[in-house]
N, C-alpha and C positions, 0 to 999 in steps of 0.2 A: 469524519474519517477521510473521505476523499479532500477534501482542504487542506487537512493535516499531508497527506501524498501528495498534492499539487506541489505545496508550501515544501518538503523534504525533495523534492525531483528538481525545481527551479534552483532550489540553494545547494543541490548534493549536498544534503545535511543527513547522514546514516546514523547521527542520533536522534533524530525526532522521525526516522522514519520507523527504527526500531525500539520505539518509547513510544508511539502513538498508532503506527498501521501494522504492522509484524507481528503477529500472536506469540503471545511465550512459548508455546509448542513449536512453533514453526522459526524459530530466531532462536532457540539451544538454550545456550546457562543460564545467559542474561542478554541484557538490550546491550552493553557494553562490548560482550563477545560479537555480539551480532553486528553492530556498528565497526568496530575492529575488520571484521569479515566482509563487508559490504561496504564501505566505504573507497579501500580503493578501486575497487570494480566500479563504483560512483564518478570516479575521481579520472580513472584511465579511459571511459568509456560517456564523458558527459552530452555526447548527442545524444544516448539511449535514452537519457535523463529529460535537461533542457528542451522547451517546448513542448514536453509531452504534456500540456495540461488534459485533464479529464474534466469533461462537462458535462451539460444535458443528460444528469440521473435523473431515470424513472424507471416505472414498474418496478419498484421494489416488490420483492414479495418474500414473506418472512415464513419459514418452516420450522420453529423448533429452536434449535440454537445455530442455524443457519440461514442464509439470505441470501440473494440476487438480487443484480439491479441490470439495467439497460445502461450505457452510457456511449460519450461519443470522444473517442482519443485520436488526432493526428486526421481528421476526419473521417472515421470509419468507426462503425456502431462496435460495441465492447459488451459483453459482460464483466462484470462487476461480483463477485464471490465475498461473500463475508462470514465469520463465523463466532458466535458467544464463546467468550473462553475469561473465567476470573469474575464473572459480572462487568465486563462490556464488550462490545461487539469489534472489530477486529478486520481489516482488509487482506483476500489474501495478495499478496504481490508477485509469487514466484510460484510458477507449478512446481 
């Protein structure tokens, strides 16, 4: 999951971020709309993006059809939010 974000953040790719980390609930009709939507704010905005790699997950801890994790973005420790949705787990990206 966080690979899949690294991997869609370096390339501003808003289809494999909304095909792989985006929950269907949280991304609308489909991964299409979603990518449509997210894309040029990708596109207009690519420092937000580039460099942000995410590393150093731990402490995962898994409740149910949701998770946490620890991680370290931009060098500053992260929570990390995930949640089951479809039969598999899901990153969230935006509050």
């Amino acid at each position: 999951m966080v690979g899949y974000f690294n991997t869609a953040a370096a390339d501003l790719d808003a289809n494999l971020l909304c095909q792989e980390v985006i929950a269907p609930s949280a991304r609308g009709e489909s991964a299409e709309t979603c990518a449509g939507n997210v894309g040029p704010a990708m596109q207009d905005s690519p420092e937000n993006w580039n460099g942000n790699e995410i590393t150093g997950v731990s402490n995962l801890r898994v409740r149910r059809d949701s998770a946490t994790a620890s991680a370290v973005n931009e060098g500053a420790r992260i929570q990390l939010t995930f949640e089951r949705e479809a039969d598999r787990w899901w990153m969230q990206v935006f509050d």
